[in-house]
C-alpha positions as CSV (number, residue, x, y, z in Angstrom):
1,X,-8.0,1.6,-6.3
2,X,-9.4,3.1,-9.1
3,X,-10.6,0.6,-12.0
4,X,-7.6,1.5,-15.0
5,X,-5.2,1.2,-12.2
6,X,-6.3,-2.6,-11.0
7,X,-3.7,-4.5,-13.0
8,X,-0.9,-2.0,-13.1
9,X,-0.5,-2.8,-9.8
10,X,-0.4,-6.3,-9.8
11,X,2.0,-6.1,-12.3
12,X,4.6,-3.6,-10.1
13,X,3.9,-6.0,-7.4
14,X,5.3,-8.9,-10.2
15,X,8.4,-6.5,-11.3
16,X,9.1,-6.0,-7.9
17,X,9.1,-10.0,-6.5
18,X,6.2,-10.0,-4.5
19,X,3.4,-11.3,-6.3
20,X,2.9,-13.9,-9.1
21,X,3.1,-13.1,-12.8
22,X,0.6,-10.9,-14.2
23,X,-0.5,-13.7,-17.4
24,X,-3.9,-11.3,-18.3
25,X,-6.0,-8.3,-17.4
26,X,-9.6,-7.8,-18.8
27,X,-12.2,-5.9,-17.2
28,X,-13.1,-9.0,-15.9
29,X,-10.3,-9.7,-13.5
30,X,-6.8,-10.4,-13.5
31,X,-5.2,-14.2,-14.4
32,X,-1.9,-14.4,-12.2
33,X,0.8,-17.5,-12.4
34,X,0.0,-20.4,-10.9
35,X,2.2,-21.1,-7.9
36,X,1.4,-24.0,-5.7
37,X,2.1,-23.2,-2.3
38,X,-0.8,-22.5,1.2
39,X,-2.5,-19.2,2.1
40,X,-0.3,-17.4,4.9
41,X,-1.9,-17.2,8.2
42,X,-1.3,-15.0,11.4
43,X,0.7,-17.8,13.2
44,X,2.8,-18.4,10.2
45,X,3.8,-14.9,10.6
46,X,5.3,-15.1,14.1
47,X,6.3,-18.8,14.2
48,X,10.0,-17.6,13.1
49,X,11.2,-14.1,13.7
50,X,13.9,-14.4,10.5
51,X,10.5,-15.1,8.6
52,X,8.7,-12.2,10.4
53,X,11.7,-9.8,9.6
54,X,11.9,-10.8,5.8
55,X,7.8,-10.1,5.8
56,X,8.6,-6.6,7.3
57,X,11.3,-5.8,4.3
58,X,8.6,-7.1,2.0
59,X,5.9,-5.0,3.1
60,X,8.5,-2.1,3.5
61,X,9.6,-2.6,-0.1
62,X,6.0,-2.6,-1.3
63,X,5.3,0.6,0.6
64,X,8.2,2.6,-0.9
65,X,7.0,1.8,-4.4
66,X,6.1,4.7,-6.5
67,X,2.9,4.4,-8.2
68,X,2.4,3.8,-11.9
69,X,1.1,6.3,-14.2
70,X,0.0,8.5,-11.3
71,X,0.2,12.2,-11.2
72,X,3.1,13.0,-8.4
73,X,4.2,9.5,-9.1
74,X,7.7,10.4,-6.6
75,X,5.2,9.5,-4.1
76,X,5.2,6.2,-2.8
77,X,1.8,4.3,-2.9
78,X,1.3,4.4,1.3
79,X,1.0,8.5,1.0
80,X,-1.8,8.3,-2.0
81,X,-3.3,5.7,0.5
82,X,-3.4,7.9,3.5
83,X,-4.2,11.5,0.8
84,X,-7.4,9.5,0.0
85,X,-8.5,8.3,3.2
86,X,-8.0,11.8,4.8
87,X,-10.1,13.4,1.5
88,X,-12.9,11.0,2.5
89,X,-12.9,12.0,5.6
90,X,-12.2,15.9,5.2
91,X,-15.3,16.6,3.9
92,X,-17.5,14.8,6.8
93,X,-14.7,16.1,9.7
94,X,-17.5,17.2,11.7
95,X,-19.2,13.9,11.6
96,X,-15.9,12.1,12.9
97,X,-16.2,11.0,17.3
98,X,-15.7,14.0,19.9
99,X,-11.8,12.3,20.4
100,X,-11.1,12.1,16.6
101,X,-9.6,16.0,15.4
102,X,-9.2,15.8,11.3
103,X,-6.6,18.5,11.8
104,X,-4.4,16.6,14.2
105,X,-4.7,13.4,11.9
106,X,-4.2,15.7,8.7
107,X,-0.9,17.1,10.5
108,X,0.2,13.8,12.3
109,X,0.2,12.1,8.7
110,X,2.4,14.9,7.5
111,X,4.8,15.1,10.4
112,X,5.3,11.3,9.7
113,X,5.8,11.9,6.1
114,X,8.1,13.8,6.3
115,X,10.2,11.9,8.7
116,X,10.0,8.7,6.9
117,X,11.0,10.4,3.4
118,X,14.1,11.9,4.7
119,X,14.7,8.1,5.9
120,X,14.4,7.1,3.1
121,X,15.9,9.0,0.9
């Protein structure tokens, strides 16, 4: 994520209830609310599957969001993910294994977009 964009994202994550308060930004870091609580870990996840399918909504949610102050903001923040990754890769395609084709991955990523945004919608 690109340096001006650090906090504005924790504090989406904030206004949309799945992260602590955002209580300062500096260049420094970011100070978040307190909250007293343990780090989740991988058998925490599956232990319960209501608690597993609340997680999914969660991370659902969080991948719908739109991003803040970003040009073609209608997007939501998993697409500007994948747009980087693939412009990374574009430009050393040729470099990528014999069984890895940048055009099918380009394609497959907007097949897939295009069928979760009508979803979704």
């Amino acid at each position: 994520m690109e340096p001006d964009e650090r906090g504005k994202f924790d504090v989406l994550l904030s206004n949309i209830g799945i992260s602590p308060n955002v209580i300062a930004i500096s260049e420094s870091g970011i100070a978040h609310e307190f909250i007293i609580g343990n780090s989740m870990a991988e058998n925490d996840i599956h232990f319960d599957d209501k608690f597993s399918k609340k997680l999914a909504q969660i991370v659902s949610k969080l991948h719908r969001e739109n991003r803040i102050n970003y040009e073609g903001s209608e997007r939501c923040l998993v697409w500007k993910w994948l747009d980087l990754m693939l412009q990374e890769i574009e430009g050393s395609a040729q470099e990528l294994p014999s069984f890895v084709n940048y055009e099918i991955l380009r394609e497959e990523v907007r097949k897939n977009r295009a069928i979760i945004e009508v979803k979704i919608k």
